[in-house]
Every structure is written in C-alpha cells, then in structure tokens.
N, C-alpha and C positions, 0 to 999 in steps of 0.2 A: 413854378415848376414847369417845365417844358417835357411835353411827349409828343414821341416820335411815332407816326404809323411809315411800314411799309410796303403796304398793299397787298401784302401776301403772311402765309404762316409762317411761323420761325422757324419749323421743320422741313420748308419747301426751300427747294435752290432759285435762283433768282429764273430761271428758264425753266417751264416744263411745259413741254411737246404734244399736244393734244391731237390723236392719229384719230381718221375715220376710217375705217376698214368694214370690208363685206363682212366677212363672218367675226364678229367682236371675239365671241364664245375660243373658234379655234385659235387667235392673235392672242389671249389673253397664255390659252394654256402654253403655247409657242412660248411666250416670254417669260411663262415659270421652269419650261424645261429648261430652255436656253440661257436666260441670262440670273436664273433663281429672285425674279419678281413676286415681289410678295402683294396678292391685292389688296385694296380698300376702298372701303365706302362703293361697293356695288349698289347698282341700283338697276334691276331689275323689272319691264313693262311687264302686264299679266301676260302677251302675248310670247314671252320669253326674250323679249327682243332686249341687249342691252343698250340701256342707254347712255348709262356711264360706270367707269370704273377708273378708279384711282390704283394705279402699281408702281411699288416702289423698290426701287433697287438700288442697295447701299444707303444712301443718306439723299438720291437724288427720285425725283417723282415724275411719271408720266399720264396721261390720260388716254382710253380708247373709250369710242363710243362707234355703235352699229352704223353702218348706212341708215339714211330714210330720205328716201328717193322724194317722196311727196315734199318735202321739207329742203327740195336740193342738195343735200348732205351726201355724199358718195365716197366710196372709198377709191 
C-alpha cells in the first residue's frame, strides 16, 4: 500500500499567508467585519499579546501573529 503525505491539512488550501501586524487584536476584528473571517486555534501570551491565530474564510486559511520587535518580527 502506498501513502501519500502532503505537508499540510486536508482543510488548508495549498497557500496560506501568514501576516505580522502591530496590533494582531484590531487586524483580526478588521477581518471578521470585513471579509466574515472566522478565527481558529488562538493562542493567546499571559501578556495579551497574540501570538497566533488561525482565520478562515470560505474554505481558504490565513495566519496573523502580533509584532515582537525583540524577536525581529514587525509588522
């Protein structure tokens, strides 16, 4: 029997865009009014800071995560 991997979920489209932006928090709500993004898999630092969120719109997935300037990471 042969099986196949393809590096990704079966639910994920072969591209998905992973933004860093200053404020994660306000980008995220941005893209539920605007484009009716639905999130997933938050993940949340104690500091409130996010550090990843999965949004998905239609059947296609994108990723934001917060600046962290120490880490080089800028939006």
């Amino acid at each position: 029997m042969t099986e196949s991997t393809h590096g990704r979920p079966a639910d994920v489209a072969a591209l998905s865009p992973y933004l860093c932006v200053r404020d994660a928090a306000a980008a995220i709500d941005f893209y539920q009014k605007a484009l009716g993004a639905t999130p997933r898999h938050r993940m949340v630092l104690a500091d409130g800071h996010i550090a990843h969120c999965e949004l998905r719109v239609g059947d296609s997935a994108f990723m934001i995560t917060g600046e962290a300037p120490d880490m080089g990471a800028r939006g």
